[in-house]
Structures are given as C-alpha cells and as structure tokens.
DOVORO-199978 format. One record per atom (N, C-alpha, C): residue in one letter; x, y, z; atom name. Coordinates in steps of 0.001 Angstrom, whole numbers. Layout:
<nodes>
NODE	residu	c1	c2	c3	atome
NODE	A	X	Y	Z	CA
...
</nodes>
This chain:
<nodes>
NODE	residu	c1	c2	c3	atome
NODE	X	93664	106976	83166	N
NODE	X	93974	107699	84383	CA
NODE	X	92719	108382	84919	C
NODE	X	92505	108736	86362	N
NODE	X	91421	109406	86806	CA
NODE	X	91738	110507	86819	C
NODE	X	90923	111076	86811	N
NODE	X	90570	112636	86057	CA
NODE	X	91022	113301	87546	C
NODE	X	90084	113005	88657	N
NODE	X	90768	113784	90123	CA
NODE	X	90888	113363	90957	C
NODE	X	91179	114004	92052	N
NODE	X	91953	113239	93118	CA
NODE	X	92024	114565	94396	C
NODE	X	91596	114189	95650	N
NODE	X	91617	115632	96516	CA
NODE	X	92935	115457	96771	C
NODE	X	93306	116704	96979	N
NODE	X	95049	117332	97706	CA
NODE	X	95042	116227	99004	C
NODE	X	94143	115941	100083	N
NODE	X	94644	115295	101399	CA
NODE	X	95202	113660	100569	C
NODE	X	94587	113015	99171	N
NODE	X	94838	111683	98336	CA
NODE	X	96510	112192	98267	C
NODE	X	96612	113740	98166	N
NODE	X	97967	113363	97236	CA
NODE	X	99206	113673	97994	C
NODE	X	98644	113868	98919	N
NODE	X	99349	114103	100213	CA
NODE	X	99956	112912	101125	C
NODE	X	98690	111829	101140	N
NODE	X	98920	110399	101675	CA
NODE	X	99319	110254	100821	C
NODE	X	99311	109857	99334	N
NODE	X	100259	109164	98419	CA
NODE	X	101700	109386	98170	C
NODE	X	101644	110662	97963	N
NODE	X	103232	111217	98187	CA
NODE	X	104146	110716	99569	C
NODE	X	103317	111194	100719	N
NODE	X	103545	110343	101952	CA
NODE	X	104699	108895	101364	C
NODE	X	103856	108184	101393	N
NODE	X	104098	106665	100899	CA
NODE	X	105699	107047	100309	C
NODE	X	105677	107785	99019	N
NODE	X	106687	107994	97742	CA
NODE	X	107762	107931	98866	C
NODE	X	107933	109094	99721	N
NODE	X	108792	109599	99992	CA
NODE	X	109358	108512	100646	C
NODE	X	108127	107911	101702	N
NODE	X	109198	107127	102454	CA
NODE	X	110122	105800	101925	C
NODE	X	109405	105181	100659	N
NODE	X	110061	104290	100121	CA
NODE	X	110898	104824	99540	C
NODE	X	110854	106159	98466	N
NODE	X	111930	106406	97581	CA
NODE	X	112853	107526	97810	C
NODE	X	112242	108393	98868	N
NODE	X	113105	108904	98967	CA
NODE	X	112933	110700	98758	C
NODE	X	113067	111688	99034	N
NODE	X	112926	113249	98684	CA
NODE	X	113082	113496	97313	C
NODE	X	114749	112699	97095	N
NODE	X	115253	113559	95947	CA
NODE	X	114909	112567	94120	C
NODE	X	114741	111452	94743	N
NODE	X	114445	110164	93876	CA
NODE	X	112993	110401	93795	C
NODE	X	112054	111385	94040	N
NODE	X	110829	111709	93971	CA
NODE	X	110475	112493	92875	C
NODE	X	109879	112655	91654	N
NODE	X	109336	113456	90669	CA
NODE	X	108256	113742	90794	C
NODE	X	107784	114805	90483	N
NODE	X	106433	115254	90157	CA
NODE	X	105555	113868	88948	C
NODE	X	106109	113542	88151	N
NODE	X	105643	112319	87488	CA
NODE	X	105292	111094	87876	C
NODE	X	106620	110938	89196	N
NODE	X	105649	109708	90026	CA
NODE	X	105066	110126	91076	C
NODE	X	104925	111215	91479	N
NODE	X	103327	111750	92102	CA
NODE	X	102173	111253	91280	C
NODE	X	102404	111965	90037	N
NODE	X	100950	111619	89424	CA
NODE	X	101083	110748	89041	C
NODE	X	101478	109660	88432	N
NODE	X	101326	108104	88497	CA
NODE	X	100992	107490	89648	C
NODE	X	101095	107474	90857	N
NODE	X	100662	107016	91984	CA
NODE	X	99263	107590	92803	C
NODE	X	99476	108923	92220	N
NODE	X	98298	109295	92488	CA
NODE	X	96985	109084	91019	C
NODE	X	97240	108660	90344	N
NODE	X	96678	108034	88799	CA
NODE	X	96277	109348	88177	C
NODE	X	96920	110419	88539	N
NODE	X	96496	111325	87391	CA
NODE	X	97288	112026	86280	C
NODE	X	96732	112726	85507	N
NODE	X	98202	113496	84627	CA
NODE	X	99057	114842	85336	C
NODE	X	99903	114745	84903	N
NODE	X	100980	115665	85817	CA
NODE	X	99811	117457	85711	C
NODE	X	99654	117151	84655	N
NODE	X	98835	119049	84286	CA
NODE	X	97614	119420	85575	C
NODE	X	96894	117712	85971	N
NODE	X	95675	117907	87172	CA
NODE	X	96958	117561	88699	C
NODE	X	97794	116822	88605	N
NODE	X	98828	117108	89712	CA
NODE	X	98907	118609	89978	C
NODE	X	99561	119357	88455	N
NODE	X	99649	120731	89028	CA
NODE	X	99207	121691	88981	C
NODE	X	97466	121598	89511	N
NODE	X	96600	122062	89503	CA
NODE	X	96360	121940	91233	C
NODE	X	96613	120495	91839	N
NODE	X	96303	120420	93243	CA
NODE	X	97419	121113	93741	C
NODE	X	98571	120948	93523	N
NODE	X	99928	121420	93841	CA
NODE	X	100576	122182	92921	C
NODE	X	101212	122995	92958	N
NODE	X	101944	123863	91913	CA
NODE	X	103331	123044	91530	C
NODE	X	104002	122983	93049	N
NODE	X	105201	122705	92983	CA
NODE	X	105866	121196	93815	C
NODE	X	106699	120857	93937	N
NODE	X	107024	119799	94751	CA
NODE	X	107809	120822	95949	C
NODE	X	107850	121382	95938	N
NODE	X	108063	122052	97327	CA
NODE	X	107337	122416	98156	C
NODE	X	106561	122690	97651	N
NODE	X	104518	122762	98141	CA
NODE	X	104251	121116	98758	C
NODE	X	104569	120598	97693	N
NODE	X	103949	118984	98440	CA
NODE	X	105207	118644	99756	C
NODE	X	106538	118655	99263	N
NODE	X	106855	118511	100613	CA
NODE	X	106225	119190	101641	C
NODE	X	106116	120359	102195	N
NODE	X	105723	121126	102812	CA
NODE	X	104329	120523	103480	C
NODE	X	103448	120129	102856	N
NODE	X	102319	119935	103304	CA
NODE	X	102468	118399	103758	C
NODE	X	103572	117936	102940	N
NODE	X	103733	116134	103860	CA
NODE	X	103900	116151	104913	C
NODE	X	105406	117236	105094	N
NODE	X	106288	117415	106518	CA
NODE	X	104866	117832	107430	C
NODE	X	104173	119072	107746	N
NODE	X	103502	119540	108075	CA
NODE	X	102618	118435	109238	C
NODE	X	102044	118149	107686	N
NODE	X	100988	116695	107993	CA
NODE	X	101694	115342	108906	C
NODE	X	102718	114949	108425	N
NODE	X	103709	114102	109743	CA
NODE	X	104093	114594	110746	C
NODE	X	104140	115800	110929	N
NODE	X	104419	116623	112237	CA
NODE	X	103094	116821	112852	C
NODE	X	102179	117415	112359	N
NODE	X	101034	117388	113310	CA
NODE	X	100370	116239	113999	C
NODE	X	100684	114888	112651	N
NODE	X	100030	113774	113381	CA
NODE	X	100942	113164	114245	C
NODE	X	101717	113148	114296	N
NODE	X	103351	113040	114947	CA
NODE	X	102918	113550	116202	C
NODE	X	102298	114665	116564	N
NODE	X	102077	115589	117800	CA
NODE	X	100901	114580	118265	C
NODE	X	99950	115182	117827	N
NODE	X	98619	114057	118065	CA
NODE	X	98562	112848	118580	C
NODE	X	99217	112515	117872	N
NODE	X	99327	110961	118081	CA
NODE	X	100265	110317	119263	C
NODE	X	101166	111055	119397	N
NODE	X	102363	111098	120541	CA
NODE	X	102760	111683	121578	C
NODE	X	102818	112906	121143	N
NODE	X	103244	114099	121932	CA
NODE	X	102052	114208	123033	C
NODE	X	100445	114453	122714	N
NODE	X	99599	114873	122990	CA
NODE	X	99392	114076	124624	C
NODE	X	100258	112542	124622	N
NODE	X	99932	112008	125301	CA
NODE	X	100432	112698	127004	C
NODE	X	101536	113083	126628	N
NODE	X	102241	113787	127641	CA
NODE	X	101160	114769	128452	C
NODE	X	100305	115538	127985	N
NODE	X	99639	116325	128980	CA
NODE	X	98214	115859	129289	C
NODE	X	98081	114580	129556	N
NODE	X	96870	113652	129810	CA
NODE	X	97124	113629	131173	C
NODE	X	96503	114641	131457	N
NODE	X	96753	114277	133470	CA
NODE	X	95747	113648	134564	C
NODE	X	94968	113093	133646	N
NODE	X	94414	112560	134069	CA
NODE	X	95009	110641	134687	C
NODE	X	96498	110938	134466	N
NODE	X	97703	109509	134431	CA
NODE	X	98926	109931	135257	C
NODE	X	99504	109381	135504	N
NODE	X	100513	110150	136179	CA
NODE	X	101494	110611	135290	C
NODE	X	102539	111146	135692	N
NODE	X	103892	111184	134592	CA
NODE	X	104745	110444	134263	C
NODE	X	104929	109160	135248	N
NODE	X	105399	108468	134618	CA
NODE	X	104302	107466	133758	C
NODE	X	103600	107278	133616	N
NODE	X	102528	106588	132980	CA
NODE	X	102514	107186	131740	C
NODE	X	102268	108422	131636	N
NODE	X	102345	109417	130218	CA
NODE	X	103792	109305	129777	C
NODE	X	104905	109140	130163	N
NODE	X	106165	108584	129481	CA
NODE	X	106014	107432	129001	C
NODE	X	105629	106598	129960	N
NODE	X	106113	105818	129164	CA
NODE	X	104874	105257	128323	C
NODE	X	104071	105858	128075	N
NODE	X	103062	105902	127157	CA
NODE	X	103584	106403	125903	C
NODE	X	104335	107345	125952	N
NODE	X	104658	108205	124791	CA
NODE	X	106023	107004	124154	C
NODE	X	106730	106983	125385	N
NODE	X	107995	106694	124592	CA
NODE	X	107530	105131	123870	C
NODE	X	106703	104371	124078	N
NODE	X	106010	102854	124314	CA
NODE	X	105366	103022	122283	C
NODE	X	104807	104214	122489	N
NODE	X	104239	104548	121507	CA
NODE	X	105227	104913	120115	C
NODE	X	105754	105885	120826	N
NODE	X	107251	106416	119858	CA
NODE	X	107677	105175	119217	C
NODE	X	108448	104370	120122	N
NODE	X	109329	103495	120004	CA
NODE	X	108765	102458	118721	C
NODE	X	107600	101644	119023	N
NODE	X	106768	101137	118443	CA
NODE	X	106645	101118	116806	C
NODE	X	106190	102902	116752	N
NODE	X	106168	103415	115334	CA
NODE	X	107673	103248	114574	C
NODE	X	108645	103691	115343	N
NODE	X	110130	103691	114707	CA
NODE	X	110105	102531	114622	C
NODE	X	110065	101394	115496	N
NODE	X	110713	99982	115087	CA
NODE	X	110040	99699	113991	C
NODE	X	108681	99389	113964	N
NODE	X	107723	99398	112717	CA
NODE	X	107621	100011	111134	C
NODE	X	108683	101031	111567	N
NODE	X	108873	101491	110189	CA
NODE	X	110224	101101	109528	C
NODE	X	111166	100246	110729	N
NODE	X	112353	100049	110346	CA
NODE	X	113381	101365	110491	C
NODE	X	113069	102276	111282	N
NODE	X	113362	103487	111352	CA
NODE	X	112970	104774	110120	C
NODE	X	112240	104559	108991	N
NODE	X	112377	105097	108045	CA
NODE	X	111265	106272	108450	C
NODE	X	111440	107196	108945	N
NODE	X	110594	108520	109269	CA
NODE	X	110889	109605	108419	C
NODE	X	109396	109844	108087	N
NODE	X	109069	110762	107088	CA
NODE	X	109703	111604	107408	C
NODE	X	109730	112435	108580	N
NODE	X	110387	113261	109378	CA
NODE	X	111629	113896	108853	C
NODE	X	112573	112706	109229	N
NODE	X	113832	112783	109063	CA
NODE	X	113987	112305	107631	C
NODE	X	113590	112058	106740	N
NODE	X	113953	111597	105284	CA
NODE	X	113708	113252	104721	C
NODE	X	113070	113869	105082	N
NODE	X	112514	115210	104144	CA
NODE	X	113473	116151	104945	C
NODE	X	113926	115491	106060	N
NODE	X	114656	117327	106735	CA
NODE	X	116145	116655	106156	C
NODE	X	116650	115782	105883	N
NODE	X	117916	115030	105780	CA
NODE	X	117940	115432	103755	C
NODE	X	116817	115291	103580	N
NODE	X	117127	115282	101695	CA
NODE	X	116702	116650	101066	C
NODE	X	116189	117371	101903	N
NODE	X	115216	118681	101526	CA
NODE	X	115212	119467	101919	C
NODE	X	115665	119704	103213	N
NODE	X	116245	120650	103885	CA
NODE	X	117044	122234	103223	C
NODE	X	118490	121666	102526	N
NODE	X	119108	122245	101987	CA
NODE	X	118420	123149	100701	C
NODE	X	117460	122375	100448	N
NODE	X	117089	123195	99075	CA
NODE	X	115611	123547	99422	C
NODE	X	114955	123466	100508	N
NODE	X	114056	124229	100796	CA
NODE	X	114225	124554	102399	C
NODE	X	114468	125884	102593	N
NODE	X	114945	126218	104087	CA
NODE	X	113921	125873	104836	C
NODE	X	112375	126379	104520	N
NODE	X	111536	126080	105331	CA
NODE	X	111267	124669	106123	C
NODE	X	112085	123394	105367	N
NODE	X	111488	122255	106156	CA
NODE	X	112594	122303	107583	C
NODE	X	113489	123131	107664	N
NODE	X	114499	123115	108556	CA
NODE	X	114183	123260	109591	C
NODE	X	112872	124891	109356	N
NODE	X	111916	125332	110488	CA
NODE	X	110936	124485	110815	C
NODE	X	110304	123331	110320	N
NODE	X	109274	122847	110605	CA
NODE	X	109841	121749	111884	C
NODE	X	111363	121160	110979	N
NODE	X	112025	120224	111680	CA
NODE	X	112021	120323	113141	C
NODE	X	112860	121653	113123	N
NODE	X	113221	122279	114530	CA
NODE	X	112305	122534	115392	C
NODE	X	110941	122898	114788	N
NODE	X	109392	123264	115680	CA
NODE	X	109069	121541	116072	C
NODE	X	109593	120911	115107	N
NODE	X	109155	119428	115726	CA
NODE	X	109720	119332	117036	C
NODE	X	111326	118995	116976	N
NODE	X	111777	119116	117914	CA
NODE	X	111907	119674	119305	C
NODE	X	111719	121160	119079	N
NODE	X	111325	121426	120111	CA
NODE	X	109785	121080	120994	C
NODE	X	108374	120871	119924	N
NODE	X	107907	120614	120762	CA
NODE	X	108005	118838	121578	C
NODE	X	108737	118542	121391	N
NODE	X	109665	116962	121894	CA
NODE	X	110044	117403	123078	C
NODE	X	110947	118454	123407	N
NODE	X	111413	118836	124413	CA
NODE	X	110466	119783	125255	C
NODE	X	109783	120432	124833	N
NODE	X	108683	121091	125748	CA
NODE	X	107914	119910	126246	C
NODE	X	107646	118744	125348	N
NODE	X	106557	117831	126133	CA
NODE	X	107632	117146	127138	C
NODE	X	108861	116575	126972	N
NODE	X	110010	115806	127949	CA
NODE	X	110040	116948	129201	C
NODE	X	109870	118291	128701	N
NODE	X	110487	119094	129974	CA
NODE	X	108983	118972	130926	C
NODE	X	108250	119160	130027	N
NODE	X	106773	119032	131404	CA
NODE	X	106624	118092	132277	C
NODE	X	106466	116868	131502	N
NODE	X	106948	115711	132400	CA
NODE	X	108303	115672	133438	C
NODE	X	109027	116178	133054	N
NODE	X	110130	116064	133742	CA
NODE	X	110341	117558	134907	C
NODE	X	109400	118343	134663	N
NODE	X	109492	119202	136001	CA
NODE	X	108880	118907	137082	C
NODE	X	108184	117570	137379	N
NODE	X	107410	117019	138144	CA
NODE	X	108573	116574	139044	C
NODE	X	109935	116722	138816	N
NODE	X	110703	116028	140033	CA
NODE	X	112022	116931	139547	C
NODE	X	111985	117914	138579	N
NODE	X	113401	118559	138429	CA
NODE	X	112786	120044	138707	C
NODE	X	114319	120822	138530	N
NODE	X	113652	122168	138252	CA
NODE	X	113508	123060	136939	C
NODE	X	113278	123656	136259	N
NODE	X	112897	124182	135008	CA
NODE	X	113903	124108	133995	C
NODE	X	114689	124635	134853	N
NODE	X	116013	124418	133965	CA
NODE	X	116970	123254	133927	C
NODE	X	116949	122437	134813	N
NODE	X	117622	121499	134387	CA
NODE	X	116268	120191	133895	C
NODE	X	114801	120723	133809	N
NODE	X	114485	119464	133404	CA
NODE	X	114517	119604	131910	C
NODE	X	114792	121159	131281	N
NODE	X	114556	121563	129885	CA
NODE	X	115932	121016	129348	C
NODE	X	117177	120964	130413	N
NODE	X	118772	120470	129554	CA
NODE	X	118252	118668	129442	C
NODE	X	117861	117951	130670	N
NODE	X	117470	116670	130558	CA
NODE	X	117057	116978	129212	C
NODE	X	115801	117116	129086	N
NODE	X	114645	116860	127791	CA
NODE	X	115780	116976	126565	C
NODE	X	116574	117995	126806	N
NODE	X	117346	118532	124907	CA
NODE	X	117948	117211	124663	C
NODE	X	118456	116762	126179	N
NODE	X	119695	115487	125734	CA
NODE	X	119029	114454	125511	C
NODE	X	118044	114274	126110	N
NODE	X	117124	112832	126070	CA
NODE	X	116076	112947	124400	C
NODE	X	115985	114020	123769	N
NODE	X	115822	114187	122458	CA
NODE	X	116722	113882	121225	C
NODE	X	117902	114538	121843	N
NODE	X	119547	114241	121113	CA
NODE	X	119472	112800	121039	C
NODE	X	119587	112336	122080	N
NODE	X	119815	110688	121983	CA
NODE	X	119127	110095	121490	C
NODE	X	117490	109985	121673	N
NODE	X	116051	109544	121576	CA
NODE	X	116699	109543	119523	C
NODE	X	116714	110674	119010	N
NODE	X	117046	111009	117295	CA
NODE	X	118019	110361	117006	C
NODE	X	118943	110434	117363	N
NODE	X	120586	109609	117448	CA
NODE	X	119911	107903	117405	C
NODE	X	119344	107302	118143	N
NODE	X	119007	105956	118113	CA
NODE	X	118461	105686	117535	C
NODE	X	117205	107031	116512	N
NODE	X	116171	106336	115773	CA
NODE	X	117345	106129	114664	C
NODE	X	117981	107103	113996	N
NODE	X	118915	106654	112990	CA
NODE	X	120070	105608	113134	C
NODE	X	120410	105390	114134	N
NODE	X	121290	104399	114295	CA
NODE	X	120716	103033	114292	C
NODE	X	119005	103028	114435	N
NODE	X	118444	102052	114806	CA
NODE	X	118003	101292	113110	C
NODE	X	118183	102690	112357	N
NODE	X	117650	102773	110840	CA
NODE	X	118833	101991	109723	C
NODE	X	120373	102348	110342	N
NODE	X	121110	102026	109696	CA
NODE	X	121435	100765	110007	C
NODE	X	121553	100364	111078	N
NODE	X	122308	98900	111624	CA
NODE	X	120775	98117	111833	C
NODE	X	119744	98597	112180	N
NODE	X	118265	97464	112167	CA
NODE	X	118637	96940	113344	C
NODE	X	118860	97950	114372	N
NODE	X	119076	97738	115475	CA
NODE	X	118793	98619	116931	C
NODE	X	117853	98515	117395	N
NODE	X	117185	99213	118161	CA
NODE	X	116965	99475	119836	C
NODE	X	118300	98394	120276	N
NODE	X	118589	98255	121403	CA
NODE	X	118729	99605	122142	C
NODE	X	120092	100251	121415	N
NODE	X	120098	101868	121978	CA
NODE	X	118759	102798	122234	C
NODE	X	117812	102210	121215	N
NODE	X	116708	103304	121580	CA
NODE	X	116086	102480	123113	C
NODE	X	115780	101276	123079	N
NODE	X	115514	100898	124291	CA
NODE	X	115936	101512	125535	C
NODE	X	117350	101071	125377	N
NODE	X	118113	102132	126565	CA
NODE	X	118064	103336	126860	C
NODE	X	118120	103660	125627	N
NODE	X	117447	105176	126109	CA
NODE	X	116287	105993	126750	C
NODE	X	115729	105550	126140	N
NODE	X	114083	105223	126649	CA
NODE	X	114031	104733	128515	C
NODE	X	114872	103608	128658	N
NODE	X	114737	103143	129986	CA
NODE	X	115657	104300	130670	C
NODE	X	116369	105023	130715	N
NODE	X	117132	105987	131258	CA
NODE	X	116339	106980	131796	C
NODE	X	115321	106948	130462	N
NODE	X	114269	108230	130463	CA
NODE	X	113653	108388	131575	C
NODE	X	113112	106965	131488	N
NODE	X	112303	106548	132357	CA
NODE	X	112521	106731	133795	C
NODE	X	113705	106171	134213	N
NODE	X	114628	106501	135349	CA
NODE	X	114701	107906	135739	C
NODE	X	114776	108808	134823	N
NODE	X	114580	110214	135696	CA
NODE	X	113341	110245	136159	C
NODE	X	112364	109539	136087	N
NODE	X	111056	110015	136747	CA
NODE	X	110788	108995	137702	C
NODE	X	111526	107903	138066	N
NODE	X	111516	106796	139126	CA
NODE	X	112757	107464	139998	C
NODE	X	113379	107814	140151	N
NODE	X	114675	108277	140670	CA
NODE	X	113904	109123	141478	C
NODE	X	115043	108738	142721	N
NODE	X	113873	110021	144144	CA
NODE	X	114866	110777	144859	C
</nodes>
C-alpha cells in the first residue's frame, strides 16, 4: 500500500465510491483500499466519514456551480443563449451519468444522519433558482420569475430521478424545452 495520498486524491476517489456504491454501502475501509492506503493514514487525512461526505458534497456543488450555473451570468450572450447553454450542459451531464448524481445520492442516503448535507443540498438548490430567476426576469417580473424558476427546478429534479429510475430522459427534455419557451414567449 502507499504510504500517502493528498485529501483533494481522497476526495476524487471517494467521489467515484459513492457514486457507484452508494453513501451507506461506503466504509471507511473501502476508502482506503481505493485510495491504496491503510485506514490509520485515511484517518489522519479525514477523521471521519462524515467529514468526507461533507467535503465530496461541497466539492460537487461548487463544481456543479462552476461548471453550470456560472454560465447563466455570461452576459456577454443573450439569455436565452445562456439557458440553453446551461440546461444543454445540465442535461448532458445527467444523461451521461445515467442519472446517478453525486448530489442527490448523498442528500437521499446521508441526509438523515448528517443534517448538514440537507443545508448544502438546499444552498444547491436554491442557487438553481436564483440563476433560473435571473434569466428569467429578463421578460417576467421578480416575483413571478422566482415562482417560474422554483417550479422549473421541481421538475428539472423530478426528471433527473425519474430519468435515473426508468433510463429515460424524455421528461427532462420536455422540460427543459418548456424552459426554454418562457424566454421565447412574447
């Protein structure tokens, strides 16, 4: 076994764990087997597996933002261009993963027994709907483009899992094209 390994290694590796196996089907033992070290230098980078969730969720949420979200306030595009940039993008990653998001595997299995991923969940979410409502005040008004955004999030989540269970991803399409439609609609 190798002797070390930096926290961001065991972070992507765990990454991986979770999404194939799962939150609760996850041990600290096959951390450090995957990450090739002994559990004693595992819990030395990490104390706890609540710690490593934490820093997975974290880490999928920020790049989650980055990578997606971020696109929304590129104004240098229009708004509908930045939709459907985002959702083009979104969509993409979910089909590609078969729906299996880190996201939702850690707030669905981990949640309950660590409150904090509940808050991270929900900060995800909302910033989903702060980026849908920006875009979408370009032709609504504040408040109804912030109820659009909640529902077009509701649904947008609703399809990734429905898309996860049946391997079927049509609904997210539609949804997506609806989306779209509030910002073509005059």
């Amino acid at each position: 076994m190798r002797r070390s390994l930096s926290r961001q290694k065991i972070i992507e590796k765990t990454s991986v764990l979770f999404v194939q196996q799962g939150y609760q089907r996850t041990t600290m033992s096959d951390i450090a087997r995957v990450c090739q070290v002994k559990k004693a230098t595992l819990y030395h980078h990490i104390p706890s597996r609540k710690i490593v969730v934490l820093e997975v969720l974290e880490q999928a949420i920020s790049m989650c933002k980055m990578d997606h979200l971020s696109v929304v306030y590129q104004e240098e595009i229009t708004p509908l261009e930045r939709l459907v940039k985002l959702l083009t993008l979104s969509n993409h990653f979910f089909i590609a993963r078969k729906g299996r998001c880190l996201i939702h595997i850690l707030w669905y299995e981990a949640a309950e027994e660590i409150p904090e991923v509940m808050t991270l969940v929900k900060d995800y979410f909302t910033a989903w709907v702060d980026a849908l409502t920006f875009l979408l005040r370009t032709q609504y008004s504040e408040t109804q483009s912030k109820k659009l955004a909640e529902n077009a999030v509701a649904q947008l989540q609703g399809a990734i899992l429905y898309g996860s269970l049946f391997q079927n991803y049509q609904p997210l399409k539609s949804i997506s094209e609806q989306l779209i439609g509030l910002l073509t609609a005059s």
